[in-house]
PAZAPA-4460 file (N, C-alpha, C; in steps of 0.05 Angstrom, whole numbers, plus 32768, in hexadecimal, padded with zeros to 4 digits):
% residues 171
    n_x    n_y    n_z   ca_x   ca_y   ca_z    c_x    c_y    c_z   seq   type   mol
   8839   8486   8688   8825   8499   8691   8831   84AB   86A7     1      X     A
   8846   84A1   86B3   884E   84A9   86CB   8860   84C4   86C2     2      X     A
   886D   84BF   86AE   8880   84CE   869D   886E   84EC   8693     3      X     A
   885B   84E3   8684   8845   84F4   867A   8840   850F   8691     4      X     A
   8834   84FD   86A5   882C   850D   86C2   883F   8523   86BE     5      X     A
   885A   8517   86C2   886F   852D   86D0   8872   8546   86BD     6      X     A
   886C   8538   86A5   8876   854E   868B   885E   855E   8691     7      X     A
   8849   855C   8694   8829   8570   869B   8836   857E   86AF     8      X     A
   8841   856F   86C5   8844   8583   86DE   8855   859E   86D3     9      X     A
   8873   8592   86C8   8888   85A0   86BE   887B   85BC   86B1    10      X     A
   8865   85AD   869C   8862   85C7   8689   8840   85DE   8695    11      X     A
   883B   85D2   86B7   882C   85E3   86BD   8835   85F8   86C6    12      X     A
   8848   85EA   86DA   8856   85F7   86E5   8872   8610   86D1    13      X     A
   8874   8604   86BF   8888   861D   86B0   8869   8636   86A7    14      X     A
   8853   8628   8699   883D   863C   869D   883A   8658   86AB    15      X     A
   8836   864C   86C3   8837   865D   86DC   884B   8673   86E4    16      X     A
   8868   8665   86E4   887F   8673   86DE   887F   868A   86C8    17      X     A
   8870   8682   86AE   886D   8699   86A2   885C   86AD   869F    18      X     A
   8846   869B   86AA   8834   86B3   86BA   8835   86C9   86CC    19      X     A
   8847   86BD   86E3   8852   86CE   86F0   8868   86E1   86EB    20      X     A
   8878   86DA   86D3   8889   86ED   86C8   8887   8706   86C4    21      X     A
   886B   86FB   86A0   8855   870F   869A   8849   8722   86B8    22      X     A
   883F   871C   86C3   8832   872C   86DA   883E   8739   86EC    23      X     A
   885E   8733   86E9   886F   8748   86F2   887A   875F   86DE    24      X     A
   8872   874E   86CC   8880   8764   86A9   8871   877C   86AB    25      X     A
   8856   8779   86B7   883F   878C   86B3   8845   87AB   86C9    26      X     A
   883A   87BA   86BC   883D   87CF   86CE   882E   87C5   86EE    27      X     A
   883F   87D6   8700   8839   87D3   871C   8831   87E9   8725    28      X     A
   8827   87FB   8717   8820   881B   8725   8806   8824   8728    29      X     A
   87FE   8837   8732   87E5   883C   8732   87D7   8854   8716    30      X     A
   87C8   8850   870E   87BE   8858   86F9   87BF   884B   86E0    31      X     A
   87C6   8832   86DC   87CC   8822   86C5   87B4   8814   86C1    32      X     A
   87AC   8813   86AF   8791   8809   86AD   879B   87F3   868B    33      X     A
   878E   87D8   868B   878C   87BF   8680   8775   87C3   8664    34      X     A
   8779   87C9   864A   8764   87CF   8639   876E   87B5   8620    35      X     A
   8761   87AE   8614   8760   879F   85F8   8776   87A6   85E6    36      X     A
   8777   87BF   85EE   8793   87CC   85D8   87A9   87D4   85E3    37      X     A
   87AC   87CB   85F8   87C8   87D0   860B   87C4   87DE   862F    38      X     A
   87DB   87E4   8634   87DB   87F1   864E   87D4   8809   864E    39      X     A
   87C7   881A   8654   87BB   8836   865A   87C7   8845   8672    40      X     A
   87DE   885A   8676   87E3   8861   8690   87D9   8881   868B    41      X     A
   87E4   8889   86AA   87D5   88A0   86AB   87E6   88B3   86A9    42      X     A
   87DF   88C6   869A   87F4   88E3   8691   87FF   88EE   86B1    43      X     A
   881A   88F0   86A9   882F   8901   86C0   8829   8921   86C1    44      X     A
   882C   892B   86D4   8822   894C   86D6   8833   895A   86C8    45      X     A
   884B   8952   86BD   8857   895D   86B3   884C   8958   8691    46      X     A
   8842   8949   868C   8839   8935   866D   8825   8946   8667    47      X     A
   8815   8951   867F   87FE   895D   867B   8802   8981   867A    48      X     A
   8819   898C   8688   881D   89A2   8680   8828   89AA   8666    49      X     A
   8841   8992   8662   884C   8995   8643   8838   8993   8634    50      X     A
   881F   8986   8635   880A   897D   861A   87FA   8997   8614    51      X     A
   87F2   89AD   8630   87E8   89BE   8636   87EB   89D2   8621    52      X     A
   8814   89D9   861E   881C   89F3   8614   8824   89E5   85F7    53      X     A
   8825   89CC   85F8   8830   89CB   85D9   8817   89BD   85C7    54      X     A
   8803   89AF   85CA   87EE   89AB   85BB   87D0   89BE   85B8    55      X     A
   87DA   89D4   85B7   87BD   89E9   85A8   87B3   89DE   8593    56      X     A
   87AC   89C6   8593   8797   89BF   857B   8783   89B2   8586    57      X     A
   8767   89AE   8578   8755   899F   8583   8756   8984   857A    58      X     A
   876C   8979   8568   876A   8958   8566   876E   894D   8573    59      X     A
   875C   892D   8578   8777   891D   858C   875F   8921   85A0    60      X     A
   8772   8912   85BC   8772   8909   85CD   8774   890D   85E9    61      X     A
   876D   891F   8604   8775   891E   8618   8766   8911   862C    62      X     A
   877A   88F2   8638   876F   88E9   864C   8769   88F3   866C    63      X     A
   8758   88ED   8675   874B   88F8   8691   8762   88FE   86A3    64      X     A
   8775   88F2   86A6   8792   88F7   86B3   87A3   890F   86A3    65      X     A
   87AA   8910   8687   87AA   892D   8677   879A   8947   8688    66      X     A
   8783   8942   867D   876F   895F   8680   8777   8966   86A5    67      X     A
   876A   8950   86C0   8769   895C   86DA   8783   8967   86DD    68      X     A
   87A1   8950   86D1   87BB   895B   86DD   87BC   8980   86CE    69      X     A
   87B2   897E   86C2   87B8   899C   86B1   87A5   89B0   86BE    70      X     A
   878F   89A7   86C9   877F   89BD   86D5   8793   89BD   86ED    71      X     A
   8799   89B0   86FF   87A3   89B3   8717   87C1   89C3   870D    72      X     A
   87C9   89C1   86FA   87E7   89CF   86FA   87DB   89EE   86F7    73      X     A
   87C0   89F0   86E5   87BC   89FF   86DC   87AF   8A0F   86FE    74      X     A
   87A2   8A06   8711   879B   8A0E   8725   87A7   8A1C   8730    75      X     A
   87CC   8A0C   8735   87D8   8A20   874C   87EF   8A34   8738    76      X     A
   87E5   8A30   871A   87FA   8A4A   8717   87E2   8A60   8711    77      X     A
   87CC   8A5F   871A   87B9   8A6B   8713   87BC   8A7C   8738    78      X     A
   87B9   8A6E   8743   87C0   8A72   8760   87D2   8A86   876C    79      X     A
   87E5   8A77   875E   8806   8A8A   8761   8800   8AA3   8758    80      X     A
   87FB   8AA1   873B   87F9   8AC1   872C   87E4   8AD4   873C    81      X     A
   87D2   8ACC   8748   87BE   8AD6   8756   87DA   8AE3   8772    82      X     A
   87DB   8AD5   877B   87E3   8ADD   8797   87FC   8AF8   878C    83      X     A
   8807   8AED   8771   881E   8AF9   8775   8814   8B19   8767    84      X     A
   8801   8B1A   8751   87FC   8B32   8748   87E5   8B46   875B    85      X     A
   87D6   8B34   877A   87C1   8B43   8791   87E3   8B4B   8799    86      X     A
   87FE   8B3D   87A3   8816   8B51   87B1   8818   8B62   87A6    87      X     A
   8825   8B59   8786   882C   8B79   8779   8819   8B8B   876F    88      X     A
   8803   8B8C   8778   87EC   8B9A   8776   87EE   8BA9   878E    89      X     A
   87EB   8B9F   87A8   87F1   8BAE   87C1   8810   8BBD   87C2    90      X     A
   881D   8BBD   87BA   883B   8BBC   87BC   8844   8BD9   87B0    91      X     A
   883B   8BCF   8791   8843   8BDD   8782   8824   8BFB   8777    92      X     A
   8828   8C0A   876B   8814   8C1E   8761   8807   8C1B   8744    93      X     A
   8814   8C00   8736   8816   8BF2   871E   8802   8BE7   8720    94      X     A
   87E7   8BE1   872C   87D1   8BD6   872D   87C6   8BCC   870D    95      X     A
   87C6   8BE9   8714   87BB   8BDA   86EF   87C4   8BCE   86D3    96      X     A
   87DA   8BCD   86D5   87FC   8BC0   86C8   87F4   8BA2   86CD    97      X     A
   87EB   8B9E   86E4   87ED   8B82   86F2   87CC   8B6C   86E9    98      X     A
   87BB   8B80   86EC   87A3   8B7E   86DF   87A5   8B6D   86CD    99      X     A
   87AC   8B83   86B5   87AE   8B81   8695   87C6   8B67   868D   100      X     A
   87D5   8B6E   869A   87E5   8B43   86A4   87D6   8B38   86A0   101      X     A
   87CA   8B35   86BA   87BD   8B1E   86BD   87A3   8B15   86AE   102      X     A
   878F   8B27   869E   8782   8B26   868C   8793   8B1E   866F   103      X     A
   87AA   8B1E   866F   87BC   8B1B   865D   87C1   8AFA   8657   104      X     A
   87CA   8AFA   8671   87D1   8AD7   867E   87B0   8AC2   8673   105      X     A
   879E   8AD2   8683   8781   8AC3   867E   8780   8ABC   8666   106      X     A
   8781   8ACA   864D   8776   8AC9   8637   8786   8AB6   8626   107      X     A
   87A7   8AB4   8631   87B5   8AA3   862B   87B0   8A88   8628   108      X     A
   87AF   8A88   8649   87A7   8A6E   8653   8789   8A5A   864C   109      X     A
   877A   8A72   8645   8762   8A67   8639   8764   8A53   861C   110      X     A
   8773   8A5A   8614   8775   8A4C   85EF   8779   8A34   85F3   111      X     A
   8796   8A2D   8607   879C   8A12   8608   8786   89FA   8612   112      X     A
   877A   8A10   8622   8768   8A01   863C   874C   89F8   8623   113      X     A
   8746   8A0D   8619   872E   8A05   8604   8731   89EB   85FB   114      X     A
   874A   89E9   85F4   8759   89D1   85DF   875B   89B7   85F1   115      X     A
   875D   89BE   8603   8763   89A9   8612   8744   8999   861A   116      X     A
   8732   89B2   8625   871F   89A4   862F   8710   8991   8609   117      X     A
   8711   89A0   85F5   8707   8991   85DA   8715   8973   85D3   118      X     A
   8728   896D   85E9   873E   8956   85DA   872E   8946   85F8   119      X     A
   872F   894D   8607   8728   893D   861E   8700   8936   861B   120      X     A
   86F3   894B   8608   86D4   893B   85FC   86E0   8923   85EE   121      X     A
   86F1   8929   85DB   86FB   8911   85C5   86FC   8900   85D1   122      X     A
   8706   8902   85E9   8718   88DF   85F6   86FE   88D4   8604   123      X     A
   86E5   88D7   860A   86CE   88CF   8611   86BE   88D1   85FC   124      X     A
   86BF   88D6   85DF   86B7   88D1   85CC   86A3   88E6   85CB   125      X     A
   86A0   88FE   85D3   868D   8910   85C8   869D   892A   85BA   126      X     A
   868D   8939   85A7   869E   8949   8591   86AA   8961   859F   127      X     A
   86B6   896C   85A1   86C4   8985   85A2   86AC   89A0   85AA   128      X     A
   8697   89A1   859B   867D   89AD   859F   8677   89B4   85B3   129      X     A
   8676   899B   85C8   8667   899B   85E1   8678   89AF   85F0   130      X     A
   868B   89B3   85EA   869D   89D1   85F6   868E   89EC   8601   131      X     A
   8677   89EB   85EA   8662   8A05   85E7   865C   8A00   85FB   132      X     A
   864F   89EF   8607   863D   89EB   861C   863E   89F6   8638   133      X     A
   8662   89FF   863A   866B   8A03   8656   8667   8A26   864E   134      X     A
   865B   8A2E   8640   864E   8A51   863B   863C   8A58   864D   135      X     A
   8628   8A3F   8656   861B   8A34   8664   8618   8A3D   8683   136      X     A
   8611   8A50   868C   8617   8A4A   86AB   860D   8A35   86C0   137      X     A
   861C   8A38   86CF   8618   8A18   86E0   860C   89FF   86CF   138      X     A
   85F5   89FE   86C8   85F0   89DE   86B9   8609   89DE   86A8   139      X     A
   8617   89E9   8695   8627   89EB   867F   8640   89E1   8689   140      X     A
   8648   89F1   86A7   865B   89E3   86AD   8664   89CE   86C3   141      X     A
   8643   89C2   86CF   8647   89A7   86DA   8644   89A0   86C0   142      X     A
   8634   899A   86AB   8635   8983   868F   8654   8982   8687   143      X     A
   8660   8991   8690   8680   8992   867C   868B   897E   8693   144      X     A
   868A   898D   86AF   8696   897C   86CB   868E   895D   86BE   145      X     A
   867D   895A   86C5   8673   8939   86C2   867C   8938   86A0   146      X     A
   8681   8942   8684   8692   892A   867C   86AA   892D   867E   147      X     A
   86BF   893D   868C   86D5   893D   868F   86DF   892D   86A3   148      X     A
   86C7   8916   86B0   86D4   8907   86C3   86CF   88ED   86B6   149      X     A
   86BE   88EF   86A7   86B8   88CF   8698   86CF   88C4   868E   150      X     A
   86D7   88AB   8694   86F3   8899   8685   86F3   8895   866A   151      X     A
   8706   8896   8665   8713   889A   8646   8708   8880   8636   152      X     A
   86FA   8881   861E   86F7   886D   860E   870B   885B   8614   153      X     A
   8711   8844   860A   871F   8830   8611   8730   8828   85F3   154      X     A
   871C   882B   85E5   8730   8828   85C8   872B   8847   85B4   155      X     A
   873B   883A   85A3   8730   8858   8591   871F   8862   8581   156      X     A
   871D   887F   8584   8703   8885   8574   870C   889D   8564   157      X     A
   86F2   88A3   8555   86F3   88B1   853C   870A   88C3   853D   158      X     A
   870B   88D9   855F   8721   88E4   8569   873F   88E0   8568   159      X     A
   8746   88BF   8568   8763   88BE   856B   8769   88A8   857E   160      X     A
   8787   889D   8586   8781   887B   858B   8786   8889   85AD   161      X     A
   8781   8879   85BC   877E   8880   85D7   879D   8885   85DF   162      X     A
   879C   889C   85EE   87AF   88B3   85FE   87C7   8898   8611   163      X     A
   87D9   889C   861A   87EE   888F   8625   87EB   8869   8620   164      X     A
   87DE   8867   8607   87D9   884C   860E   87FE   8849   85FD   165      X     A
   87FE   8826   860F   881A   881F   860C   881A   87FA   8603   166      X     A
   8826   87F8   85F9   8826   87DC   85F6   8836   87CC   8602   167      X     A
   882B   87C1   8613   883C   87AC   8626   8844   878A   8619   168      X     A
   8850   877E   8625   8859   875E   861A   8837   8755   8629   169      X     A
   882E   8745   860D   8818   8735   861E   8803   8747   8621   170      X     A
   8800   8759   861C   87E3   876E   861F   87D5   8769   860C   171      X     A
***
């Protein structure tokens, strides 16, 4: 019996040992979130500007870390172009050259952004549709605010399988 004991201890203790392995195996960062179907991390600002200019379609998927990092890239080059076309507006006699830019830039920038905000309804499971809604003044576009902060389904739906998920050992 005595023998027995030790072999229980032996193989709790290797247990544990591999417990703790596992639990170092696991991501250590912040934004990683634990789902049924693997590890979930959160899109890089760079993940989110590449997804911006190269996916103009409405299929698919953008997670809540996608869509904000892309408004905020989208913020300060929105920012920049501002400051830099009010200089060469003052500067230069080209005023209206600079205008027609930047109405140029806008209309650009709008297509991807449409697309983006339609992939980011998908990833909270509502259709592409609810897009109309932000035509809307003010109610139209707190209803869009509030679902563009709601967390991403967890598994997949009709839309497509969930955005940065990853498969870890043991997930």
């Amino acid at each position: 019996m005595h023998q027995a004991d030790r072999y229980l201890e032996a193989l709790a203790e290797q247990e544990r040992q591999q417990r703790e392995a596992e639990a170092q195996a696991r991501p250590q960062m912040i934004g990683v979130q634990q789902s049924a179907y693997g590890w979930q991390r959160m899109a890089t600002l760079g993940e989110a500007w590449n997804n911006l200019w190269t996916r103009w379609d409405f299929a698919g998927r953008a997670s809540r870390s996608e869509y904000w990092f892309a408004q905020l890239a989208l913020f300060f080059v929105n920012l920049g172009l501002t400051f830099l076309f009010v200089f060469l507006s003052v500067v230069t006699t080209a005023a209206p050259i600079w205008m027609l830019l930047s109405w140029v830039i806008s209309f650009v920038i709008t297509i991807p952004v449409i697309c983006l905000v339609v992939r980011r309804l998908h990833d909270i499971g509502y259709s592409g549709w609810w897009w109309w809604i932000s035509l809307i003044p003010i109610a139209g576009w707190i209803v869009l605010f509030v679902f563009s902060v709601l967390p991403s389904e967890p598994r997949p739906n009709r839309y497509g399988s969930v955005p940065f998920l990853e498969r870890m050992p043991n997930a």
